[in-house]
C-alpha positions as a LaTeX table, in Angstrom:
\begin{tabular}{lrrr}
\hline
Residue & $x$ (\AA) & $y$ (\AA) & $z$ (\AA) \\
\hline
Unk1 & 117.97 & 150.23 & 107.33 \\
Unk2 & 117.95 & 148.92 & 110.56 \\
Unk3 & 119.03 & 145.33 & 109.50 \\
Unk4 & 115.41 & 144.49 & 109.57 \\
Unk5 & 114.53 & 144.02 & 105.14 \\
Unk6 & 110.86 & 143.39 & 105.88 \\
Unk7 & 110.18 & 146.25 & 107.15 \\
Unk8 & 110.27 & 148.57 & 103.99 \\
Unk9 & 109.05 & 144.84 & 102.06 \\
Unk10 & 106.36 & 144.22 & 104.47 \\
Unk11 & 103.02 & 145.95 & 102.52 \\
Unk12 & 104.34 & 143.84 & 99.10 \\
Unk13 & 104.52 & 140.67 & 101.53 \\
Unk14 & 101.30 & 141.32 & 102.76 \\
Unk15 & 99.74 & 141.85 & 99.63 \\
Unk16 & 101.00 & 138.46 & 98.02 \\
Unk17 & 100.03 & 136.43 & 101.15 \\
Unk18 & 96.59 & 138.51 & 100.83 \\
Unk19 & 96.73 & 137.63 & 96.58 \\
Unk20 & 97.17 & 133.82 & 98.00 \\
Unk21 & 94.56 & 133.82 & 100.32 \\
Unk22 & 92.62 & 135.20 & 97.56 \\
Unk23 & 93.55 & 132.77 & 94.98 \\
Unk24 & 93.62 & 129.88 & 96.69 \\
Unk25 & 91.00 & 127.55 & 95.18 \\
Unk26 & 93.11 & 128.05 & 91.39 \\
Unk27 & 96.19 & 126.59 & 90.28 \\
Unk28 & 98.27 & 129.30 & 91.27 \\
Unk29 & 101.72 & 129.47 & 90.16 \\
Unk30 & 104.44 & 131.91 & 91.39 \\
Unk31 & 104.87 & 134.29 & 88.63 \\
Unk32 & 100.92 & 134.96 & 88.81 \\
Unk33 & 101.44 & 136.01 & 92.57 \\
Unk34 & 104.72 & 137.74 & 91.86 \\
Unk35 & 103.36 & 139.93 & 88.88 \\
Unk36 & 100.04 & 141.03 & 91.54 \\
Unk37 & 102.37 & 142.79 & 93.13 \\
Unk38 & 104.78 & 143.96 & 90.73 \\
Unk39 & 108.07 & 141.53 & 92.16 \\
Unk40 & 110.25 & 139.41 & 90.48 \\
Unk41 & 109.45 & 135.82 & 91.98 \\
Unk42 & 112.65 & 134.83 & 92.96 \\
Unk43 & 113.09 & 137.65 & 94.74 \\
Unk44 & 109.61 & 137.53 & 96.47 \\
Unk45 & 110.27 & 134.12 & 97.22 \\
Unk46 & 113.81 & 134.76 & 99.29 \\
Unk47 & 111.25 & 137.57 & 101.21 \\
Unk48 & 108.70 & 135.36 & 101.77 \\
Unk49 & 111.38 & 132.69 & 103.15 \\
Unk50 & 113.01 & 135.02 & 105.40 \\
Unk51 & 109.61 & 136.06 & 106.82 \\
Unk52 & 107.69 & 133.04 & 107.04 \\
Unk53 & 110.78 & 130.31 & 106.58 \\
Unk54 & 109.00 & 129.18 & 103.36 \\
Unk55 & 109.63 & 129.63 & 99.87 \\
Unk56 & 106.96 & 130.90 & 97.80 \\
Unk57 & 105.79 & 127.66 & 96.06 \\
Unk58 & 106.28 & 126.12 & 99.71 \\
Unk59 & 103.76 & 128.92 & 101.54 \\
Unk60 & 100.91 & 128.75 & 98.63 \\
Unk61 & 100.97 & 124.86 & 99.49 \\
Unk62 & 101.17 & 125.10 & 103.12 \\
Unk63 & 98.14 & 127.25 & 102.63 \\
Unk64 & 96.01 & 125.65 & 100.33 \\
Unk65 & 96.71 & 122.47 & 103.37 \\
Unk66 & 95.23 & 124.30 & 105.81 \\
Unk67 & 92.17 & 125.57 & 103.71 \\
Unk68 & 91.93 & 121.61 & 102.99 \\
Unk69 & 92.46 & 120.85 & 106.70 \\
Unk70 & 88.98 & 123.06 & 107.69 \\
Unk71 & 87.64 & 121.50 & 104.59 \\
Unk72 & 88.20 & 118.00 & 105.71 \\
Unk73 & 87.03 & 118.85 & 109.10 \\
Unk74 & 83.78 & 121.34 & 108.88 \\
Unk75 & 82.64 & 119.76 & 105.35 \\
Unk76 & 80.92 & 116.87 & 103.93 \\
Unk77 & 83.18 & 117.10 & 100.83 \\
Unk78 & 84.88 & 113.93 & 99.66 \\
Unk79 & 88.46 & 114.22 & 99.29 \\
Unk80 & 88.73 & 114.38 & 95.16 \\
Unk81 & 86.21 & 117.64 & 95.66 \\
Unk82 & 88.48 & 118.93 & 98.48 \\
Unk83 & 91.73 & 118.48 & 96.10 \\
Unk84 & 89.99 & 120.31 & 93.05 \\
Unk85 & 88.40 & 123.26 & 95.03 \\
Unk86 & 92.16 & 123.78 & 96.36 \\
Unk87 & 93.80 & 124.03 & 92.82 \\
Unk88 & 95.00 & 120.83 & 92.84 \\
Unk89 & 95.23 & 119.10 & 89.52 \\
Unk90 & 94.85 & 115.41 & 90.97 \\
Unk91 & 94.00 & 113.79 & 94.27 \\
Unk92 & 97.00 & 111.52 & 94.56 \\
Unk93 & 99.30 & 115.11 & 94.30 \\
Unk94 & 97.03 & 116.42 & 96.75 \\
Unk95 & 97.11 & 113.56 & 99.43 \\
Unk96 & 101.71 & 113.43 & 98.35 \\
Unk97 & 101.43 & 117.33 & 99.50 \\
Unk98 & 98.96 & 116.39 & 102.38 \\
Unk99 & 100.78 & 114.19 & 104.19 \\
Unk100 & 104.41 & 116.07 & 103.85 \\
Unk101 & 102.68 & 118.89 & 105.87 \\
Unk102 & 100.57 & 117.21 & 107.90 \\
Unk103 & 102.35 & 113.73 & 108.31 \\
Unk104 & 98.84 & 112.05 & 107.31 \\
Unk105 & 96.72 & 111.48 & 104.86 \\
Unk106 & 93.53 & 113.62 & 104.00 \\
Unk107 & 91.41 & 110.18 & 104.46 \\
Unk108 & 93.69 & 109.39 & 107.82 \\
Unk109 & 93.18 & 113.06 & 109.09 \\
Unk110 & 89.53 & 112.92 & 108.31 \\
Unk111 & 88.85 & 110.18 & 110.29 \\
Unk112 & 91.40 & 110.43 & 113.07 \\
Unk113 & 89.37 & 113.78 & 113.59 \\
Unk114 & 85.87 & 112.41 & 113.44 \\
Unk115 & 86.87 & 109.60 & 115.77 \\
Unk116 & 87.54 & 112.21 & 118.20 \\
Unk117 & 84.27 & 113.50 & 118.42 \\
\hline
\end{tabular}
């Protein structure tokens, strides 16, 4: 190869960040998204890393933040419905994984954001 790993990696990348889109709203757990496309998931972790800079476990979270994120913004969901649609088993992991992303809270991003308007 050309140095470049992703490139002959890229479709099963794709297709697990595509699974995790997918799956977003259940508790999703690594080896789920690293049998969907046939990887061992420490392996598909490392490629996810090098192509994002986020482990696997890291990236589903990250995601499942930002699908919150819209949620708390465009929704009239309360924050415990926003933590179970998301996979989340309880709100007070939720908001712990909520603010290490975002540096706030789901309540303190809610309303920071609805000041603003």
């Amino acid at each position: 190869g050309s140095g470049n790993p992703q490139g002959m990696y890229a479709p099963m990348l794709k297709k697990a960040k595509k699974y995790i889109e997918e799956h977003l709203s259940e508790d999703l757990n690594r080896q789920q998204v690293a049998d969907a496309v046939h990887a061992n998931a420490d392996y598909l972790s490392r490629l996810l890393k090098e192509d994002t800079g986020r482990s696997l476990s890291e990236y589903m979270k990250y995601r499942r933040i930002l699908e919150a994120q819209k949620l708390l913004d465009y929704s009239e969901m309360t924050i415990g419905q926003i933590s179970e649609s998301m996979g989340f088993k309880t709100t007070s992991y939720f908001s712990t994984v909520f603010k290490q992303i975002t540096g706030f809270t789901p309540f303190d991003y809610r309303h920071r954001y609805r000041k603003q308007e």
